[in-house]
N, CA, C and O atoms as CSV, one atom per row, in Angstrom:
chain,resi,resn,atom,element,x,y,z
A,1,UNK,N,N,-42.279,247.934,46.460
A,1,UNK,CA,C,-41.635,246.976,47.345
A,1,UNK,C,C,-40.127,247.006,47.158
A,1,UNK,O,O,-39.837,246.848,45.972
A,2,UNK,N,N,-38.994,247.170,48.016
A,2,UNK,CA,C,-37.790,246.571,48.176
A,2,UNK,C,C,-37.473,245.122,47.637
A,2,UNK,O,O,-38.089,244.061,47.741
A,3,UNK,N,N,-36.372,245.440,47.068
A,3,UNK,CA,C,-35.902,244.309,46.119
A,3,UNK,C,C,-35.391,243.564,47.311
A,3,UNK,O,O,-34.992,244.389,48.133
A,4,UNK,N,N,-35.239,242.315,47.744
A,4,UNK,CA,C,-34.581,241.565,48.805
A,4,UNK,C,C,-33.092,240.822,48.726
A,4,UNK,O,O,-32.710,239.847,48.079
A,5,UNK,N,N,-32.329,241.822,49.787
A,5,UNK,CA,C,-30.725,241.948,49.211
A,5,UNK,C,C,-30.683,240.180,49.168
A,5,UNK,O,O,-31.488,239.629,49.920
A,6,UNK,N,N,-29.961,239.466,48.491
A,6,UNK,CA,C,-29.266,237.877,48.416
A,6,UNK,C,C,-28.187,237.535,49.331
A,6,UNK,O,O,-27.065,237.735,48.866
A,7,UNK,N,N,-28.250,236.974,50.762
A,7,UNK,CA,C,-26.594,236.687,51.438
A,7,UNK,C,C,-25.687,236.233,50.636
A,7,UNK,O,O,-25.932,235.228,49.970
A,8,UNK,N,N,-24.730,236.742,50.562
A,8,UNK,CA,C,-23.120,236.087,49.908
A,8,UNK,C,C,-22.628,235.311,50.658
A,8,UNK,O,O,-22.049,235.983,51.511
A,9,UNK,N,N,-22.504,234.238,50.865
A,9,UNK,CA,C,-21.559,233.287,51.632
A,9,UNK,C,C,-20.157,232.483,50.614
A,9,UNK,O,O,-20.204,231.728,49.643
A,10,UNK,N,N,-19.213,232.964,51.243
A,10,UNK,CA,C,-18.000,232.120,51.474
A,10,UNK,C,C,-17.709,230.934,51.693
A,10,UNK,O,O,-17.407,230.877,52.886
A,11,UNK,N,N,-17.594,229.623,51.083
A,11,UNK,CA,C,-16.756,228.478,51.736
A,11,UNK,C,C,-15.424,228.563,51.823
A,11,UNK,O,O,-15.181,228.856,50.653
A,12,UNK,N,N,-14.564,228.528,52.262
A,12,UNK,CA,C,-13.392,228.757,51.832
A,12,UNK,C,C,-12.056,227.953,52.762
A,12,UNK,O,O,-12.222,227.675,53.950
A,13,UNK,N,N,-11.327,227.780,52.353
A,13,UNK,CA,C,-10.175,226.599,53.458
A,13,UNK,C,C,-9.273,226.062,51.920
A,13,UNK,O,O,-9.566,226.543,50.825
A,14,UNK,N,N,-8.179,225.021,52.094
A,14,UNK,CA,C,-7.280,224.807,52.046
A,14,UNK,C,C,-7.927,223.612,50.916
A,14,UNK,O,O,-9.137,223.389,50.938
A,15,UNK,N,N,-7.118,222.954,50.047
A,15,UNK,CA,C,-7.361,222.352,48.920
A,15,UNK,C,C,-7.654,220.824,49.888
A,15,UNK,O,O,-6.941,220.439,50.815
A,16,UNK,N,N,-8.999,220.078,49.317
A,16,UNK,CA,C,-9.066,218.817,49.707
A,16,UNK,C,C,-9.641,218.634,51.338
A,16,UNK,O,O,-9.624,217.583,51.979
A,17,UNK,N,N,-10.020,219.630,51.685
A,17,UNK,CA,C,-10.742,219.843,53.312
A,17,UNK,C,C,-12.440,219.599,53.316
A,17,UNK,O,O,-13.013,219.489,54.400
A,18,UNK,N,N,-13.270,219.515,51.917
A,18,UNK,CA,C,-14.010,219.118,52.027
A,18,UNK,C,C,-15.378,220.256,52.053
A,18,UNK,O,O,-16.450,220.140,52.647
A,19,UNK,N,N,-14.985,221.136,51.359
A,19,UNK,CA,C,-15.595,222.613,51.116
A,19,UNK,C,C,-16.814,221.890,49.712
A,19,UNK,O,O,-17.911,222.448,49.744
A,20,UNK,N,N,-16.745,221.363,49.182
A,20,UNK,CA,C,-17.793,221.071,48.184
A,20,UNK,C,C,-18.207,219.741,49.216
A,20,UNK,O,O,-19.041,220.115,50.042
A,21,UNK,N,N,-17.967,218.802,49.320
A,21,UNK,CA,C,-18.580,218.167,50.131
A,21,UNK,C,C,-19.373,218.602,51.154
A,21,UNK,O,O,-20.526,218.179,51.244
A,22,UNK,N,N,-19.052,219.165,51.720
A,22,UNK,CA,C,-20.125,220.065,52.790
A,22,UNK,C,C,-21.013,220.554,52.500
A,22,UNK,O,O,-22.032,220.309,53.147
A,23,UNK,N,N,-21.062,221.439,51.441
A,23,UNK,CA,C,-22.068,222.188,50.321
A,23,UNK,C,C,-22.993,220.905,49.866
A,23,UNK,O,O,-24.090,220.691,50.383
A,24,UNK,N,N,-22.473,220.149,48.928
A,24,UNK,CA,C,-23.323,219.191,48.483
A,24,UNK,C,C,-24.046,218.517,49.698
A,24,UNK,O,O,-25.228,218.612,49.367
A,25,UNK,N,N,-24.016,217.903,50.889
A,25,UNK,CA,C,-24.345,217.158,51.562
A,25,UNK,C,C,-25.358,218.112,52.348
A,25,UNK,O,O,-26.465,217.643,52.615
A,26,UNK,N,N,-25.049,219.442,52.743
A,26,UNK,CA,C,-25.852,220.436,53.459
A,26,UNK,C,C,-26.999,221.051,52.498
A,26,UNK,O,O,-28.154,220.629,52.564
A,27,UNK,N,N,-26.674,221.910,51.747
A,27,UNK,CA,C,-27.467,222.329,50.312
A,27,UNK,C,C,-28.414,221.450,49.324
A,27,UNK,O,O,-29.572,221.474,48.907
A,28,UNK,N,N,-27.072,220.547,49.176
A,28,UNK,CA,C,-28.197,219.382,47.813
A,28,UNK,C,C,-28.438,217.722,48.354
A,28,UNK,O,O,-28.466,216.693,47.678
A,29,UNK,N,N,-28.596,217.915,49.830
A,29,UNK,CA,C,-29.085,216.486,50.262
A,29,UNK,C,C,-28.626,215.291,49.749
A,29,UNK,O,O,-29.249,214.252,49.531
A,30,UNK,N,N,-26.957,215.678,49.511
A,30,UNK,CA,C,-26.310,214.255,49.081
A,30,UNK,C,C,-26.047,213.583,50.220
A,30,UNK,O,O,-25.962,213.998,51.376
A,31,UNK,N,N,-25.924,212.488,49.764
A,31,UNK,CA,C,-25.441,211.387,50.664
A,31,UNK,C,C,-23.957,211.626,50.791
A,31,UNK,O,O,-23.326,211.700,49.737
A,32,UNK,N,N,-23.108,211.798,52.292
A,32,UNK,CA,C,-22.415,211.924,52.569
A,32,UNK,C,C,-21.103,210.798,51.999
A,32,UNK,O,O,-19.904,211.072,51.949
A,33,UNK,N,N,-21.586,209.835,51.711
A,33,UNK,CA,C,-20.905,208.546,50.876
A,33,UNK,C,C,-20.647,208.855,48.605
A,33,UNK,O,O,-19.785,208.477,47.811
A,34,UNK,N,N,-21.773,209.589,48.481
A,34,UNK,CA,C,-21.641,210.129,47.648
A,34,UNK,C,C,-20.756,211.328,47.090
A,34,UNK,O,O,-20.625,211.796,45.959
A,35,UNK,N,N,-20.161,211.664,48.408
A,35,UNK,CA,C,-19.181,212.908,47.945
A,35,UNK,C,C,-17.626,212.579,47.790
A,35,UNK,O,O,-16.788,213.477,47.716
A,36,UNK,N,N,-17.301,211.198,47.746
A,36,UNK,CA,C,-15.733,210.627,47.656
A,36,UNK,C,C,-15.659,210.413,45.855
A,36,UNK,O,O,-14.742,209.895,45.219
A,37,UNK,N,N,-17.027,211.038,45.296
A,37,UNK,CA,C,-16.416,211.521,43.306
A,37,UNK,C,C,-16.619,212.909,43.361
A,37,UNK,O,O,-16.613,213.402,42.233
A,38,UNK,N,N,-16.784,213.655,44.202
A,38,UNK,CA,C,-16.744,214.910,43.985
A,38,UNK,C,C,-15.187,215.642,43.725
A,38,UNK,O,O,-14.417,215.640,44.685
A,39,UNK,N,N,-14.732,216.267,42.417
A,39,UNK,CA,C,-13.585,216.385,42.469
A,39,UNK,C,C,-13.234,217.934,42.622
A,39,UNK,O,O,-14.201,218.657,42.856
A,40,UNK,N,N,-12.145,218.463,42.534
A,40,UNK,CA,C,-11.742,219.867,43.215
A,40,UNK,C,C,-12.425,221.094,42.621
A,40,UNK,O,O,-12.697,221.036,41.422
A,41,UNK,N,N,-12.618,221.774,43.040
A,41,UNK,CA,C,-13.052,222.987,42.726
A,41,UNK,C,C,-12.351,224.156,42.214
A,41,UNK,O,O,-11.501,224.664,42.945
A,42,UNK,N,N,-12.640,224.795,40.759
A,42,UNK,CA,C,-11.221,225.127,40.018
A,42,UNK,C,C,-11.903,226.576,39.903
A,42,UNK,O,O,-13.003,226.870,39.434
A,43,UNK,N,N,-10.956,227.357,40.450
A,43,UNK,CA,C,-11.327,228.777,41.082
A,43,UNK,C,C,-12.544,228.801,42.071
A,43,UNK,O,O,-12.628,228.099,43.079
A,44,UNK,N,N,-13.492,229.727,41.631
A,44,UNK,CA,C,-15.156,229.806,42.085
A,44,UNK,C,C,-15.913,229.149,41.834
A,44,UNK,O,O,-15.851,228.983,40.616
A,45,UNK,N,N,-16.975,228.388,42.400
A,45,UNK,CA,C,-18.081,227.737,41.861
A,45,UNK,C,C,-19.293,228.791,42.692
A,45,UNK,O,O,-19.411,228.739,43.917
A,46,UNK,N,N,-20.141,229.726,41.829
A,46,UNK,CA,C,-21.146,230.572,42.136
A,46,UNK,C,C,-22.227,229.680,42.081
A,46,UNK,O,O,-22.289,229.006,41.052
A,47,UNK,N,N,-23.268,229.472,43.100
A,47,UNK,CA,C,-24.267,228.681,43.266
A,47,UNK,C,C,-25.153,229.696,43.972
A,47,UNK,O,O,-24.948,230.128,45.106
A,48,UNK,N,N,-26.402,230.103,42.983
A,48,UNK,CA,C,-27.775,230.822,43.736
A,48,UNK,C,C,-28.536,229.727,43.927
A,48,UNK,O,O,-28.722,228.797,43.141
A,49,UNK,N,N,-29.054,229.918,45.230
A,49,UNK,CA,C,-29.994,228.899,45.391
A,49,UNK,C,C,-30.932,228.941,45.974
A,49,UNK,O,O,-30.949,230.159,46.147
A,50,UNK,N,N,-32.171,228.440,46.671
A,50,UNK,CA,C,-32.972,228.414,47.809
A,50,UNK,C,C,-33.034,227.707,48.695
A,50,UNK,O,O,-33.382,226.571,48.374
A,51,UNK,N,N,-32.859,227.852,49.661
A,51,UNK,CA,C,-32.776,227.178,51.248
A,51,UNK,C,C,-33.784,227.120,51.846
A,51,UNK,O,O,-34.285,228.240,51.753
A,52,UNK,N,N,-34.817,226.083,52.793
A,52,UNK,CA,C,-35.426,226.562,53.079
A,52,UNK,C,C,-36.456,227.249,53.339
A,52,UNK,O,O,-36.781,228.040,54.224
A,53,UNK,N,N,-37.021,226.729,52.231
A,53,UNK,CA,C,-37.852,227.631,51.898
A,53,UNK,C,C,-37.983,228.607,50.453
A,53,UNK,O,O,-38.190,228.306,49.277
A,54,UNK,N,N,-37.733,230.043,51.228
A,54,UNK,CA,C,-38.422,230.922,50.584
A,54,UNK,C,C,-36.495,231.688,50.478
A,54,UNK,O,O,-36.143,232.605,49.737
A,55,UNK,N,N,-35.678,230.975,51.399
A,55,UNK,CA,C,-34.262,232.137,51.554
A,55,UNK,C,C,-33.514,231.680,50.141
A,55,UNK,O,O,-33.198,230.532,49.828
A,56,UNK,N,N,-33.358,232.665,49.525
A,56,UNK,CA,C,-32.429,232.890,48.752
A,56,UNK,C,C,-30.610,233.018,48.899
A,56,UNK,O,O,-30.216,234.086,49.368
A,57,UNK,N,N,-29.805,232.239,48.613
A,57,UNK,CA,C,-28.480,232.432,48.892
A,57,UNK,C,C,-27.455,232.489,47.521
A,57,UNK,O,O,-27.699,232.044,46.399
A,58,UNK,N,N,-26.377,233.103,47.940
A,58,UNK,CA,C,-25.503,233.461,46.865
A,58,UNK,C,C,-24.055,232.733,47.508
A,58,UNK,O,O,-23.211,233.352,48.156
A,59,UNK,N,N,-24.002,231.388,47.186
A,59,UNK,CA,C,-23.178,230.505,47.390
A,59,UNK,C,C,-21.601,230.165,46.614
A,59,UNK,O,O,-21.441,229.378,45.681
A,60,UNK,N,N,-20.208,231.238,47.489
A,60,UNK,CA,C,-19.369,230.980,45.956
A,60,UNK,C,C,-18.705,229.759,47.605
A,60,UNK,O,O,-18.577,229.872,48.824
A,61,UNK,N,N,-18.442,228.527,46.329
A,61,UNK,CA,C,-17.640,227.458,46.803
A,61,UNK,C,C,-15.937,227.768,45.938
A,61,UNK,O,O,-15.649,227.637,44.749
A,62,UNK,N,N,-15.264,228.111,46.857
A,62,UNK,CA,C,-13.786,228.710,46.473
A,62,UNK,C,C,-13.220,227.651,46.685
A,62,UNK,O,O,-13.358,227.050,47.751
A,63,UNK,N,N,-12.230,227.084,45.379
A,63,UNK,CA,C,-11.064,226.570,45.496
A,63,UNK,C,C,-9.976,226.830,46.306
A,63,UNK,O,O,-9.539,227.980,46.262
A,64,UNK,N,N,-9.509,226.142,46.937
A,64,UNK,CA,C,-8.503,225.721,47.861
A,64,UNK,C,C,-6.880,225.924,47.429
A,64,UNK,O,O,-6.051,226.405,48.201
A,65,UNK,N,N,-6.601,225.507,46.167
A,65,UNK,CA,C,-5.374,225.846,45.890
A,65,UNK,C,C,-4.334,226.847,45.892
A,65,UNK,O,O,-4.651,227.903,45.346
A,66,UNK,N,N,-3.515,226.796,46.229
A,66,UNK,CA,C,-2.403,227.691,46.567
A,66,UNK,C,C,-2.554,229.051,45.453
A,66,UNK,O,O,-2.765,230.232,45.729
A,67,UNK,N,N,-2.349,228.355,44.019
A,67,UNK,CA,C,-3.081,229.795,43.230
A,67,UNK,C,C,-4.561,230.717,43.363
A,67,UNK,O,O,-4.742,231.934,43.401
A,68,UNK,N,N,-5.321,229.790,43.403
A,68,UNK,CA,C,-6.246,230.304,43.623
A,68,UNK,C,C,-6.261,231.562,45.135
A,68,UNK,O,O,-6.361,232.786,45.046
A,69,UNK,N,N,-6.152,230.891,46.167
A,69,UNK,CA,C,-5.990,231.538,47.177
A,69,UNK,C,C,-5.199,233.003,46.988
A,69,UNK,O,O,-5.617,233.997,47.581
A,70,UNK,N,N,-4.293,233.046,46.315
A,70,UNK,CA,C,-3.562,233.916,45.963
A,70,UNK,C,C,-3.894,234.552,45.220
A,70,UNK,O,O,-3.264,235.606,45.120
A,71,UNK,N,N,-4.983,234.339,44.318
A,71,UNK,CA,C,-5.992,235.536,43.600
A,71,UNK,C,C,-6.733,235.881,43.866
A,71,UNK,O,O,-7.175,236.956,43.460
A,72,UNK,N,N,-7.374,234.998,44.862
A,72,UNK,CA,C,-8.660,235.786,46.313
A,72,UNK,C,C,-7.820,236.796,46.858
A,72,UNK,O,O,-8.539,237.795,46.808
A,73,UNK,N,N,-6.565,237.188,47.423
A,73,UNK,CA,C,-6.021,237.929,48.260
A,73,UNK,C,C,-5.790,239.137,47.709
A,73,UNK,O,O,-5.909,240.201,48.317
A,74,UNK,N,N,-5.316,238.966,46.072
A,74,UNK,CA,C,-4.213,239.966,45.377
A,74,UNK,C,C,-5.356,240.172,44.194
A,74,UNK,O,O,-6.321,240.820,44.599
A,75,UNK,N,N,-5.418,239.841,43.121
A,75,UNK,CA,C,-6.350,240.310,41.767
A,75,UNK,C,C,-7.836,240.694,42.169
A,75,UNK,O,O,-8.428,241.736,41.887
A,76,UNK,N,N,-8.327,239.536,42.942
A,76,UNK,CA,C,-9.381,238.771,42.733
A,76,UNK,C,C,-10.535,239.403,44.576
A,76,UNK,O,O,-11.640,239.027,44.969
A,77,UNK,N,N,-9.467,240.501,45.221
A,77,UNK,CA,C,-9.989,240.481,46.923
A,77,UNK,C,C,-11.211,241.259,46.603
A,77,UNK,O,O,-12.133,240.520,46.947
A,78,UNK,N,N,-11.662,242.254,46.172
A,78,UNK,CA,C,-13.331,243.120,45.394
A,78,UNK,C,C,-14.313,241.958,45.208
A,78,UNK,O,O,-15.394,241.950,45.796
A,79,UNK,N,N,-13.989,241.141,44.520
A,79,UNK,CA,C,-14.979,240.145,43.770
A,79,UNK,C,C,-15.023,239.096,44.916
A,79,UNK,O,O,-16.140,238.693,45.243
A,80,UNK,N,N,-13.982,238.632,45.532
A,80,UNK,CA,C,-14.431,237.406,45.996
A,80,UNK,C,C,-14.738,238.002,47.642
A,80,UNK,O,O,-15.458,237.237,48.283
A,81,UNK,N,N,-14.386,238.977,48.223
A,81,UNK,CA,C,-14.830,239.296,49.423
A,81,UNK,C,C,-16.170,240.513,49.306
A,81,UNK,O,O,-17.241,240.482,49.913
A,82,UNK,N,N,-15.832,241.231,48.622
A,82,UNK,CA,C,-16.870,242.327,48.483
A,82,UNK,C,C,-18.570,241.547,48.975
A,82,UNK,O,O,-19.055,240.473,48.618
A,83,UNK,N,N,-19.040,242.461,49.770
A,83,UNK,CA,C,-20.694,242.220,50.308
A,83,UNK,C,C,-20.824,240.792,50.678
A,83,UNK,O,O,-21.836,240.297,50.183
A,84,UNK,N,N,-19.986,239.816,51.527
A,84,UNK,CA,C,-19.835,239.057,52.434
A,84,UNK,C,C,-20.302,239.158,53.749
A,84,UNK,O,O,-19.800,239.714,54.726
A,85,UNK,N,N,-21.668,238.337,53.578
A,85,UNK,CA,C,-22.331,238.172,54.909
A,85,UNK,C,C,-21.812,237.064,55.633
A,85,UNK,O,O,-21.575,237.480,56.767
A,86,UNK,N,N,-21.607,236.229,55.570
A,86,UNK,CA,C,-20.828,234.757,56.232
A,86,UNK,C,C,-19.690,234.403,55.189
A,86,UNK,O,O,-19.817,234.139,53.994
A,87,UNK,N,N,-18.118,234.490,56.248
A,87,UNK,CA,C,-17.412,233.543,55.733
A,87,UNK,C,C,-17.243,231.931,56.444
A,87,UNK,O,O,-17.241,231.772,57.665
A,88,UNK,N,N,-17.176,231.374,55.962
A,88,UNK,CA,C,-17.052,229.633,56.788
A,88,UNK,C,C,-15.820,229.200,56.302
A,88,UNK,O,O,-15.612,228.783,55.162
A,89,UNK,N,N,-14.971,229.318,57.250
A,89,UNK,CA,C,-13.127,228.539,56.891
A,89,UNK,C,C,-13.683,227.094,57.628
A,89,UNK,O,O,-14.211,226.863,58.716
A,90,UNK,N,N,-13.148,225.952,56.057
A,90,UNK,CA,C,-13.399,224.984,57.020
A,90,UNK,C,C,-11.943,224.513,56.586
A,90,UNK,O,O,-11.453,224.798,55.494
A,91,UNK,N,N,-11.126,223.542,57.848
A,91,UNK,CA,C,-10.151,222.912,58.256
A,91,UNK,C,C,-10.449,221.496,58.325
A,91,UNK,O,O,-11.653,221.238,58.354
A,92,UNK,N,N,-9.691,220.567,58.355
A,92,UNK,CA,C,-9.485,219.317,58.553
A,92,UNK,C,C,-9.148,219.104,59.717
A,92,UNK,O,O,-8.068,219.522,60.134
A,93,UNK,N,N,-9.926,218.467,60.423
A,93,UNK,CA,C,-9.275,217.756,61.663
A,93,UNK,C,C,-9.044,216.278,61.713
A,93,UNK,O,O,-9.970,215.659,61.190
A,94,UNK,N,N,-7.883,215.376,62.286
A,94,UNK,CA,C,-7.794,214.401,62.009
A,94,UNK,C,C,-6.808,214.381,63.133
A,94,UNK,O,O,-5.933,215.218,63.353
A,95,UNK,N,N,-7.179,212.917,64.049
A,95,UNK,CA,C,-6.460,212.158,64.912
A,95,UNK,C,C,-5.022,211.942,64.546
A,95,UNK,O,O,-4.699,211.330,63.528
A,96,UNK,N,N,-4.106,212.491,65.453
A,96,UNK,CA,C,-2.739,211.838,65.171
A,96,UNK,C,C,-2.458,210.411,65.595
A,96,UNK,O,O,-2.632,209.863,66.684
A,97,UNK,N,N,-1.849,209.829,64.141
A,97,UNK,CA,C,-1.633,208.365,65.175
A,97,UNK,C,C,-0.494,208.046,66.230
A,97,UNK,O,O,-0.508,206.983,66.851
């Protein structure tokens, strides 16, 4: 039998946009009220998990910070992009007053 490749997914966006919140609330059935102690995410957070079932995922939740970002691009672009099936940029949207 074939070993069954794992999707790599990407969260990835700008520091404080809500990239672990999303994860937690989508993935680990938190309560969306529960994610205002979730605090920043310092480099990678690698999360294998199961979805679903039977799907297996390879979940890195990427820090947002200006350094960080800058070692995804330059040291760090092999490891953190390499065999990327979904990236998800998430942004903030918010009403101007």
């Amino acid at each position: 039998l074939k070993e069954q490749k794992i999707p790599k997914i990407l969260l990835m966006g700008k520091a404080g946009v809500g990239k672990t919140s999303m994860r937690s609330i989508i993935f680990a059935n938190c309560a969306p009220r529960d994610t205002f102690v979730l605090g920043y995410t310092h480099e990678v957070a690698e999360i294998r998990m199961r979805f679903m079932g039977n799907m297996m995922l390879n979940l890195y939740d990427c820090g947002g910070q200006n350094e960080f970002i800058k070692q995804y691009l330059d040291s760090k672009r092999e490891q953190i992009f390499g065999c990327v099936e979904i990236l998800v940029f998430v942004i903030e949207a918010e009403k101007s007053k």
